[in-house]
Each structure stands twice: as structure tokens, then as C-alpha cells.
C-alpha positions as CSV (number, residue, x, y, z in Angstrom):
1,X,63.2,110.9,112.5
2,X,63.4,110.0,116.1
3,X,67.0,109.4,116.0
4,X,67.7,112.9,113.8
5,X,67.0,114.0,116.8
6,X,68.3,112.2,119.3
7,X,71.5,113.1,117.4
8,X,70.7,117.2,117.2
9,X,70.1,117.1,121.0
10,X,73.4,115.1,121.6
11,X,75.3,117.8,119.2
12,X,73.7,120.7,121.3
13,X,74.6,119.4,124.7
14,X,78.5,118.7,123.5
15,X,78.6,121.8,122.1
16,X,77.6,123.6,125.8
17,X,79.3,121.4,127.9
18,X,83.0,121.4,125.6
19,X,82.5,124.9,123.9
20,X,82.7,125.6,120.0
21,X,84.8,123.3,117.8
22,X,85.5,121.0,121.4
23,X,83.3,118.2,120.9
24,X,83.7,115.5,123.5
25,X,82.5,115.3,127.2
26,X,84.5,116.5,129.6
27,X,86.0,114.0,132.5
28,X,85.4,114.6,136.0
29,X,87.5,117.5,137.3
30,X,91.0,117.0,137.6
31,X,94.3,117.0,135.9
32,X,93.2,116.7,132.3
33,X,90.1,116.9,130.3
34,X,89.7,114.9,127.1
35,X,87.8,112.2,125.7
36,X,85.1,110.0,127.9
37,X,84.6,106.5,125.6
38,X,86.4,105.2,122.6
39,X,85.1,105.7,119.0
40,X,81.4,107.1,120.0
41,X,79.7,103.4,118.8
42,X,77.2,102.9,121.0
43,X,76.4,106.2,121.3
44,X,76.9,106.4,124.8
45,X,80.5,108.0,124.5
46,X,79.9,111.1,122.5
47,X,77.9,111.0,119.0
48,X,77.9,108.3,117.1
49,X,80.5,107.7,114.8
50,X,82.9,110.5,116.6
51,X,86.8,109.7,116.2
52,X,88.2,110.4,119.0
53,X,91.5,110.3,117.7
54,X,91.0,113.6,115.8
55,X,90.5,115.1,119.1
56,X,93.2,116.8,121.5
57,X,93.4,115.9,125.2
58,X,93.6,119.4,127.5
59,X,96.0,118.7,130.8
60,X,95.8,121.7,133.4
61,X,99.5,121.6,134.7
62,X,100.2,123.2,137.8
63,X,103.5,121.3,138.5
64,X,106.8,120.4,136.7
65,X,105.4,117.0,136.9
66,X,102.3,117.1,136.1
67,X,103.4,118.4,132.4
68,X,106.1,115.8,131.7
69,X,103.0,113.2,132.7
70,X,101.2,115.1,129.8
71,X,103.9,115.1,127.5
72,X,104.2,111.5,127.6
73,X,100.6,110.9,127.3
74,X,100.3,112.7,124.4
75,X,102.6,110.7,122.6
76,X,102.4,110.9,118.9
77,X,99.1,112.1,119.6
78,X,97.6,115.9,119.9
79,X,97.0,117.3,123.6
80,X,96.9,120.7,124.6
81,X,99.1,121.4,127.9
82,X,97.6,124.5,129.9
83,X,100.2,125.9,132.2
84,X,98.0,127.2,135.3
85,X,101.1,128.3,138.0
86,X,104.5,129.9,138.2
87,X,106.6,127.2,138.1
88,X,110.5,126.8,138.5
89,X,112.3,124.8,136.3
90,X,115.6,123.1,136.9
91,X,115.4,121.4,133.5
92,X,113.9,121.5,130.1
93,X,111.2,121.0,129.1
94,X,111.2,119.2,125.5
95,X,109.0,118.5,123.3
96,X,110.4,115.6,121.7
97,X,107.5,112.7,121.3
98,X,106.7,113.8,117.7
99,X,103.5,114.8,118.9
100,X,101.0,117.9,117.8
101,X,101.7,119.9,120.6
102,X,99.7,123.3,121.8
103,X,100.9,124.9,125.4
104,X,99.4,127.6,126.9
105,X,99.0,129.8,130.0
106,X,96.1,130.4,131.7
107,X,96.1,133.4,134.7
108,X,99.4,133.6,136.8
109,X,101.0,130.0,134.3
110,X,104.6,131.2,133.9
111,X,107.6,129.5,133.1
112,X,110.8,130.3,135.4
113,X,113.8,128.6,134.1
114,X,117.1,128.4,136.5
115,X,121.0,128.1,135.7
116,X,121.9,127.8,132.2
117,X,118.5,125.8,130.9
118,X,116.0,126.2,128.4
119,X,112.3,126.9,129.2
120,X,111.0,125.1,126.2
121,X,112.6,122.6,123.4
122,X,111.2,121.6,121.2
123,X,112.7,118.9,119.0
124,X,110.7,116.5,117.8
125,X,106.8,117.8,117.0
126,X,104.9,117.4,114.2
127,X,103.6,120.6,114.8
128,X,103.7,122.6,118.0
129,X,101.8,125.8,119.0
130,X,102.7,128.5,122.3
131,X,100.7,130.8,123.9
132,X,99.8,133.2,126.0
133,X,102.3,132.4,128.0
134,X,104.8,134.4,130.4
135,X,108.9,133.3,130.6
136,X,111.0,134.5,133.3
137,X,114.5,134.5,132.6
138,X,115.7,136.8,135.3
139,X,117.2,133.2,136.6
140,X,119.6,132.8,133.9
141,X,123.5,132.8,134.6
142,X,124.7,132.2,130.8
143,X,123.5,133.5,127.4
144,X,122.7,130.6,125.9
145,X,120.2,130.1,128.0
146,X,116.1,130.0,125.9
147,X,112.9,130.9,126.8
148,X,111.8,128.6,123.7
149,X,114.8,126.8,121.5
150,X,113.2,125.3,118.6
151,X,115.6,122.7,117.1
152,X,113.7,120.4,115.3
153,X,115.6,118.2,112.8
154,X,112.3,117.5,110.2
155,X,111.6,121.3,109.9
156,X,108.0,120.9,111.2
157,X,106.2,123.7,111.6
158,X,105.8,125.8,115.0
159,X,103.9,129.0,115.6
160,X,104.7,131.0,118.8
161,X,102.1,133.7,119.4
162,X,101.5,136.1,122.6
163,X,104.2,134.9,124.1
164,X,106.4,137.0,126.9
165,X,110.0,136.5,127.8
166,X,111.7,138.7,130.1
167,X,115.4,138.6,131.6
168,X,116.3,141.0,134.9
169,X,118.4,143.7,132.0
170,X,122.2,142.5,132.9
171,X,122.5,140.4,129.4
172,X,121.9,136.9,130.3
173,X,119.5,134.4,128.5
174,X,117.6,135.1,125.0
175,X,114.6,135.0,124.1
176,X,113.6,132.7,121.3
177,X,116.5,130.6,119.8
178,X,115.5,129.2,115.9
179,X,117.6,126.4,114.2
180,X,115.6,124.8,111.8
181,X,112.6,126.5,108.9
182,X,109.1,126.9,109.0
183,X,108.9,129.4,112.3
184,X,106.5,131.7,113.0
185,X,107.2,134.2,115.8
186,X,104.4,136.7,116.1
187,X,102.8,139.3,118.6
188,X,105.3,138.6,121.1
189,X,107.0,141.3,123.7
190,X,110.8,140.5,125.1
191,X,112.8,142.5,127.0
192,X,116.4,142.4,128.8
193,X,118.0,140.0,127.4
194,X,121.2,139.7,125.1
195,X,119.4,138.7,122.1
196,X,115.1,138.6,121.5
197,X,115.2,136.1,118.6
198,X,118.4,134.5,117.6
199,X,118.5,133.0,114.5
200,X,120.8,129.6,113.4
201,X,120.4,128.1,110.2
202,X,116.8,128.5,109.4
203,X,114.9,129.7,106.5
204,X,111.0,130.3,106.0
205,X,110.4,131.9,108.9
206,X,108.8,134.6,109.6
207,X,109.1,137.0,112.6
208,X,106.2,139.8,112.8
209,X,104.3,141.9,114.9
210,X,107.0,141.4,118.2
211,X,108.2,144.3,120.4
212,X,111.7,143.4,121.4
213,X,113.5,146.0,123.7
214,X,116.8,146.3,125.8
215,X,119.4,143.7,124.5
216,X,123.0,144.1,125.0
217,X,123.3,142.8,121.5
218,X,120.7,142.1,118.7
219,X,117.0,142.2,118.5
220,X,116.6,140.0,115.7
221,X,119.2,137.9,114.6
222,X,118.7,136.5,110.9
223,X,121.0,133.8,109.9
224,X,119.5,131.9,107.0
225,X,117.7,132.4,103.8
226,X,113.9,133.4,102.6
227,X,112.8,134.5,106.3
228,X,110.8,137.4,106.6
229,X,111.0,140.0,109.4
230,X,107.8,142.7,109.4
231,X,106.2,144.6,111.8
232,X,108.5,144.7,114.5
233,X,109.3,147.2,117.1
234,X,113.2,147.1,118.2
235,X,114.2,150.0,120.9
236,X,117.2,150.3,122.9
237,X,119.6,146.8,121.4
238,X,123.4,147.3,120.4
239,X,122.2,146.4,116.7
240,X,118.1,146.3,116.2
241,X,118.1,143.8,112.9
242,X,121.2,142.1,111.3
243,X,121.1,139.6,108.6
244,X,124.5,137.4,108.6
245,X,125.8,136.3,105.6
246,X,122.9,135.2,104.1
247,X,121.1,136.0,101.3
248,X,117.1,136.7,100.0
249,X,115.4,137.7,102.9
250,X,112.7,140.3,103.2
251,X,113.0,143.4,106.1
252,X,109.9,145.3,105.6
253,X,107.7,147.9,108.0
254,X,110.0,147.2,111.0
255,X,110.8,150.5,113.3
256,X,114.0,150.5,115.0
257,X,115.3,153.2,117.6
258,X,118.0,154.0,120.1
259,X,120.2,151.5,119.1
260,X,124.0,151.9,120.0
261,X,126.0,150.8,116.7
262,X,123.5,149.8,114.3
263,X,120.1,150.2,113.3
264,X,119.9,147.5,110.3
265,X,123.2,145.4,109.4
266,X,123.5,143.7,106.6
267,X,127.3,141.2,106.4
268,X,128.0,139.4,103.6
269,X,124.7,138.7,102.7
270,X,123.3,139.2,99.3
271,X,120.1,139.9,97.6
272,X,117.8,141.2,100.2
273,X,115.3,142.8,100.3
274,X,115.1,145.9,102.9
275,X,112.1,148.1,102.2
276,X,110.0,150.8,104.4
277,X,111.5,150.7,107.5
278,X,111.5,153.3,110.0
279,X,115.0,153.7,111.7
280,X,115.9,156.7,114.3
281,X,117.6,157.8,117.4
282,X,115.1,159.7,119.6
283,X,118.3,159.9,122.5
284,X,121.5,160.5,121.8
285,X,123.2,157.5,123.7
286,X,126.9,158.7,124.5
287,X,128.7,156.5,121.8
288,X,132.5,155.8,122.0
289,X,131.8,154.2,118.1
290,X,130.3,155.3,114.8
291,X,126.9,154.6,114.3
292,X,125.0,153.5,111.3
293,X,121.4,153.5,110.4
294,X,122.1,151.0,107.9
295,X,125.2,149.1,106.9
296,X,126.1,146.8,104.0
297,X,129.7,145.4,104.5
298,X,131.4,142.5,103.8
299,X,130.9,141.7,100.4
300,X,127.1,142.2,100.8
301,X,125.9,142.6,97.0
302,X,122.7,143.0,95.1
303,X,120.4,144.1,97.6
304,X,117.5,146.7,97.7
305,X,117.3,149.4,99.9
306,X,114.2,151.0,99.2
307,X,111.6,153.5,101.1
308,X,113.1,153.3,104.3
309,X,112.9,156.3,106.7
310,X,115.9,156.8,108.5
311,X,116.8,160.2,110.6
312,X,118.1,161.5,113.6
313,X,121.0,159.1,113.7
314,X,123.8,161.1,114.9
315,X,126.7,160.6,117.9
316,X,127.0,164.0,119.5
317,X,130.1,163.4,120.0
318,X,133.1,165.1,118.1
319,X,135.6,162.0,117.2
320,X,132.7,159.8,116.1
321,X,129.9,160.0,112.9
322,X,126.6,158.7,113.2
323,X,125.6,157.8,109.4
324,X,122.3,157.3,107.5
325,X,123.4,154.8,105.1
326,X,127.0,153.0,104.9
327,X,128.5,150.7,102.3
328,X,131.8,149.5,102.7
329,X,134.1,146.6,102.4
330,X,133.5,145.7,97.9
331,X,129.8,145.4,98.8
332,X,128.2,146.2,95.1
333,X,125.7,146.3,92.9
334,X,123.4,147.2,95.5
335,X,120.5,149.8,94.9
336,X,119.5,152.5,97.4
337,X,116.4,153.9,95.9
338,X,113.3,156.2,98.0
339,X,114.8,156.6,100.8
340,X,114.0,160.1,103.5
341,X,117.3,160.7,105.5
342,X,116.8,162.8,107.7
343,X,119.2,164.9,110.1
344,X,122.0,162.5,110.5
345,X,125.1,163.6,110.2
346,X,126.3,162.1,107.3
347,X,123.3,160.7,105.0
348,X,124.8,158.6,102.6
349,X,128.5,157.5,102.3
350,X,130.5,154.7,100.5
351,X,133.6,153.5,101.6
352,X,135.1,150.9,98.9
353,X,131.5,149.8,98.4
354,X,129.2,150.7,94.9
355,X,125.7,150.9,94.7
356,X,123.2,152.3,92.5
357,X,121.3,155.6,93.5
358,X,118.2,156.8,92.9
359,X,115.7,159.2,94.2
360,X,117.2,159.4,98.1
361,X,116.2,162.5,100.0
362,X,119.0,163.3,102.2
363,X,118.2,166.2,104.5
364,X,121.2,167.0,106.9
């Protein structure tokens, strides 16, 4: 009995000192905090019987330096990486010690890279979380220039959450740059870049919940097959959602406004799946083009268009069209089915393309 509770009191006071689920004593004050003894044995190094392996490091970073240090003492282990300053990078950072990886801010932690680098890589992790953290990319002089490239050749998993990337507006740097599967990208707000996620090859991903706004071309860039894209708010991009030339992906729930040529654009993609998406022009934005709520071209057949909201998409401008839906170029087979067109100027029109019909309430 004496040592039940010798063992409850030890739980309590690992508890208070490491907070819930964080169950090691802390080290003294200082660049990291993990782990005090080795397996918890003699019970003078956590409880007894602790593995200490199963247990993440935490390194508050407040330099360039101090993170690669953590980076390689993580290893092929787990650590946590709090970013706790602004600071400027003239490199990389990559994750590529096929680690488990989390990185996080914490207060003013911000990333600023400089030139034509990447923030973040990450290309070897066995699994890799980012958060709450803040990207400056008004420092960028190219386009290909990431907040967070993800380019891991084993298709581990990575979840980006709360994360903010923002470029100074002139169309330099992107935000989050995905070549390879298994990407979540969710509650995250970029802005003034040329593209907020740029896809590359990648499939079973899933992009939710982000507000992307004022890109000099897409929002969302979709390149690859059985992603998912819901929830999203795209305002003010050249196109807010295009899927290119790929096939059986899901657009669902996403709104998308003031955009300049195209609200969603679908290219030689087939079988996809485009359902209850709000798409409009609030402003009327001076186009020297045609303009297109949604377009299926180039050979794009057997998708689903279905329950989408789209209105207000018009030029105001007497040589061009602004058009709900368009189909063009022998995309066929496709069905258009529920959908509210409101007020554009033209609200359905097919131009060498066939689809399938039903149930559309065009409104001019």
C-alpha cells in the first residue's frame, strides 16, 4: 500500500509540474525542456517504469541556431521545436532526420525567409506537425519561393494547422507548396502571394477550413488525385480553385469571390466531384477577358456539378461575357444538376462541350 502511494503522489506532482498528457520533469530553464533520467528505474527519474523514449523533447528556439541544434537532436526521435522570436532566414529550414516533428510559435515566433528560400522543408519525417505559427514572405524575390514545401519522398503524413503566411501583395513567394499525399492543410489564413497552396503531384490531401486572399494567380492549386478541398474562403485570386488534369477529387462548401478569370476551373480532369459551392463577384473588377464561374475544358469528362451557388459573375464591360457555367473544348458526359445561377450574364453555355442537365435555376 505504501508504495500505491508513493506512486499516486509522484503521478500528481508530474502532472503539475509538466501539465496534462506531459509526463516527465522538467530540466532546469534553458534551451529545451525534456526528459531528466533514463527509463524511470529507480524511481528517481520520473515513475517507475516510464519510457522515456515515448516522450517528445520541447526546445524553445529563439535563434536560427538554436533550431538546427534541435533538429539534430531530435534525430529519428520526437521533439517539439517552439519558435519564440522573429527570426530571419537565409536558408531552409528542413526537416529531413526522419524524425516526428511538431514546430510551433509561441508570442511574436515568426519565420522571415529572404531571397528565393523556403521557410520550412520538410523532406524526410515520419510525421511532422505546424502551428500557430506566423511566415513572412514579404522578403521573397521569386515565386517559387515556400512558406512550408512539403516534399517528402515516403508520403508520410503532415498536418499544418493555424498557420499564417503573408507576402508584401506584388506576386512573389507562395504559400504552402505540396508534392507528395497524405497533407492536411487546415485553419490557415494567406494572403499576397502568387499562389496560397500549390499543388504537385499529390493525392489524399485535404485542404479545409483556410482563408486564402489576393493572389496574382490561384488560391488552390489541385494537381493530383482523391484530394479534398472544403471549407475554404478564396477572395480576390486570378482563378480561386483549379483542378489540373487530374481526376476524382472532391470541391465541396468552398466560397469563392472577386476573382478575375475564374471562379472554379476544371482542365482535363475527369470525374470530380464539384458540389455546393458558393461562387460570386461582389465588385465588378474591370476585365479585359471573359470570365467564368465555372469552367470545364480540355477534355474534362464525367464530372458532377451539383448545388453550387453561383451569381453575380458578370464583366461590365461590352466586348467581354462573364458566364455562370462554361463547357468547352469535347469536355462530355458531364452532369450539371441543382445548381442557382444567379444574375450573370450568361448562365449556362456550351461551346463544343456536352453535359447532362438537370434541375439548374438560371436567373439572368
Amino acid at each position: 500500500m505504501e508504495h500505491k502511494g508513493l506512486l499516486i503522489v509522484a503521478i500528481l506532482l508530474i502532472a503539475a509540474v509538466g501539465g496534462a498528457g506531459a509526463y516527465y520533469y522538467l530540466t532546469d530553464p534553458g534551451w529545451f525542456d525534456g526528459p531528466a533520467g533514463e527509463d524511470g528505474d529507480d524511481g528517481d527519474d520520473g515513475v517507475a517504469g516510464t519510457n522515456f523514449d515515448s516522450i517528445p523533447y520541447i526546445y524553445y528556439c529563439d535563434t536560427r541556431a538554436e533550431i538546427d541544434r534541435a533538429i539534430t537532436a531530435i534525430g529519428t526521435g520526437k521533439g517539439e521545436i517552439i519558435i519564440t522570436a522573429s527570426i530571419s532566414l537565409t536558408s531552409e529550414i528542413d526537416l529531413n532526420g526522419g524524425g516526428i516533428y511538431t514546430i510551433r510559435g509561441l508570442g511574436a515566433g515568426s519565420l522571415s525567409p529572404q531571397g528565393d528560400e523556403n521557410a520550412i522543408k520538410i523532406s524526410d519525417a515520419v510525421f511532422c506537425l505546424i502551428t500557430d505559427l506566423r511566415i513572412d514572405m514579404s522578403d521573397s524575390t521569386v515565386d517559387e519561393a515556400y512558406g512550408i514545401y512539403v516534399d517528402d519522398g515516403n508520403n508520410n503524413p503532415v498536418m499544418i494547422e493555424n498557420v499564417q503566411i503573408v507576402g508584401d501583395g506584388e506576386g512573389l513567394g507562395r504559400g504552402i507548396g505540396v508534392d507528395t499525399d497524405n497533407i492536411i492543410v487546415s485553419g490557415c489564413y494567406m494572403e499576397g502571394m502568387e499562389y496560397g497552396i500549390y499543388g504537385d503531384y499529390h493525392s489524399f490531401c485535404t485542404f479545409q477550413n483556410n482563408i486564402i486572399k489576393n493572389m496574382t494567380q490561384r488560391g488552390i492549386r489541385i494537381n493530383g488525385e482523391r484530394n479534398t478541398a472544403v471549407g475554404n474562403v478564396i477572395g480576390y485570386c486570378v482563378v480561386g480553385l483549379d483542378i489540373a488534369g487530374w481526376n476524382h477529387n472532391s470541391i465541396t462548401g468552398n466560397i469563392i469571390f472577386n476573382f478575375t478569370n475564374f471562379g472554379i476551373w476544371v482542365w482535363g480532369s475527369d470525374s470530380n466531384i464539384i458540389t455546393g459551392n458558393s461562387v460570386h463577384q461582389d465588385d465588378f473588377l474591370n476585365n479585359v477577358s471573359h470570365i467564368y464561374g465555372l469552367i470545364m475544358n480540355s477534355d474534362s469528362d464525367n464530372n458532377v456539378v451539383d448545388g453550387n451557388s453561383i451569381r453575380d459573375v458578370s464583366t461590365d464591360h461590352g466586348s467581354y461575357v462573364g458566364y455562370g457555367i462554361y463547357v468547352e473544348n469535347l469536355s462530355g458526359d458531364n452532369i450539371i444538376s441543382n445548381n442557382n445561377i444567379l444574375d450573370c450574364e450568361t448562365g449556362i453555355s456550351l461551346n463544343d462541350g456536352t453535359c447532362i442537365q438537370i434541375d439548374n435555376v438560371i436567373n439572368p
